[in-house]
N, C-alpha and C positions, 0 to 999 in steps of 0.2 A: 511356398507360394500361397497368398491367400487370392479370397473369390477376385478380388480388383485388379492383381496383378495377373488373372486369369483371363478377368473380363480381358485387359489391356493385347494378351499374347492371341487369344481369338481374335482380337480386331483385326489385328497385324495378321493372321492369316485368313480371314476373308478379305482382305485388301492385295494379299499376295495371289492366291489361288480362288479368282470370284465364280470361279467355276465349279468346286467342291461341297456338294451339297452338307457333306460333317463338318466342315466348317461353320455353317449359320447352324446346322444343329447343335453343336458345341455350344456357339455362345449364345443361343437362347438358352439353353440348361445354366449357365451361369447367370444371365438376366433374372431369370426365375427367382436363383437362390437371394439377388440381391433385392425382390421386389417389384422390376421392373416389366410387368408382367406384358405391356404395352408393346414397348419393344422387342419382348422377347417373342407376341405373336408374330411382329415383322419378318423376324428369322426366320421363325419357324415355315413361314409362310415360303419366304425364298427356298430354305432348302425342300419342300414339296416340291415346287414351280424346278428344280434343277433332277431332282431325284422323286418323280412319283410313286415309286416304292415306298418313301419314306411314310407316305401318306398314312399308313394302318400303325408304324411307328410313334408317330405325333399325338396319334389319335387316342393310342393303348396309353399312354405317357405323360399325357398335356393335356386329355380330355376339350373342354370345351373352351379353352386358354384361347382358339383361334379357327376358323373353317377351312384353313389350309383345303386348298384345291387345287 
């Protein structure tokens, strides 16, 4: 499986489970690898907003990629 066909299998599971905060964690960490640092903040942002734990995750991780709140 490369990063694309990665990206594609996260979509398909934040479309299936939009309630799963490792879902949009997931596919920001792929976003990332491909460049897409933009929309990889958007994720990132969601899975805070579902999982506020996540928040000190994101942060150790992704640094200033996004203000996740």
């Amino acid at each position: 499986m490369d990063r694309f066909d990665a990206m594609q299998a996260f979509a398909r599971v934040v479309d299936l489970m939009p309630e799963w905060a490792d879902g949009y964690y997931a596919m920001a960490k792929v976003l990332v690898v491909v460049g897409e640092m933009e929309a990889a903040g958007i994720y990132l942002q969601q899975a805070v907003q579902l999982d506020p734990n996540k928040r000190a995750l994101v942060a150790a991780e992704f640094g200033q990629l996004t203000d996740a709140e």
